[in-house]
N, C-alpha and C positions, 0 to 999 in steps of 0.2 A: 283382045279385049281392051275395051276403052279405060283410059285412067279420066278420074276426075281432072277439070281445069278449069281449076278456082284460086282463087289467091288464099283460101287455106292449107293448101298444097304445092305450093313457091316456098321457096326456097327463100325467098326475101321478105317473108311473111314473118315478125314476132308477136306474139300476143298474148296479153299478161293486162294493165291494168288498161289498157288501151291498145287496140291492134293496128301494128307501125308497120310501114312497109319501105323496106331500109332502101331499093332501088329509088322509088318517087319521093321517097321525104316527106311521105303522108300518111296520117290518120285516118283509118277505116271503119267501121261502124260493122257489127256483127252481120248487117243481112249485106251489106256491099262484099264481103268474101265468101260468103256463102256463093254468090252469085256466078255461073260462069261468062267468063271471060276473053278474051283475045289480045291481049297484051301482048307486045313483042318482046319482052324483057321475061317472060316467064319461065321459071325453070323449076322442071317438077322432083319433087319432094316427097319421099312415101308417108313420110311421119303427116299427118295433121295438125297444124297449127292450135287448133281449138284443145283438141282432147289431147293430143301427145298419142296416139294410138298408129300405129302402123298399117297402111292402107293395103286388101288383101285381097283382088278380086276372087268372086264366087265362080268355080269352074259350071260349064254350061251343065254337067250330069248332076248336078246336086242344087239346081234349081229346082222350084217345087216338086221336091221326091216326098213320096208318102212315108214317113215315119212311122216303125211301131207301134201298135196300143193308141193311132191317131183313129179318129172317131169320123164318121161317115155317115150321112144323111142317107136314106132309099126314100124314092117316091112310088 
């Protein structure tokens, strides 16, 4: 399974009242790390810089599985 690669999941990524990217010495703007990327310097991070949430892929069996008590259309 693919991980995200973005610079909000770099490891060089801090983000707080402005998002710094401590490897290029630069200022990023929210939709520029959203973005994916191919940096050479990249190195992945499961935390996300934005939320602070710990990134978890979804295994393949529990993509759209039908849930209990879920509601269904018939034509």
């Amino acid at each position: 399974m693919s991980r995200p690669h973005n610079c909000r999941h770099c490891t060089f990524m801090t983000c707080g009242d402005a998002n710094w990217c401590s490897e290029h010495q630069k200022v990023m703007s929210d939709y520029q790390i959203l973005a994916a990327r191919k940096c050479p310097e990249w190195e992945w991070n499961p935390i996300d810089a934005l939320t602070l949430k710990e990134w978890k892929p979804v295994p393949p069996s529990e993509k759209g599985t039908v849930l209990d008590g879920q509601m269904t259309l018939e034509v």
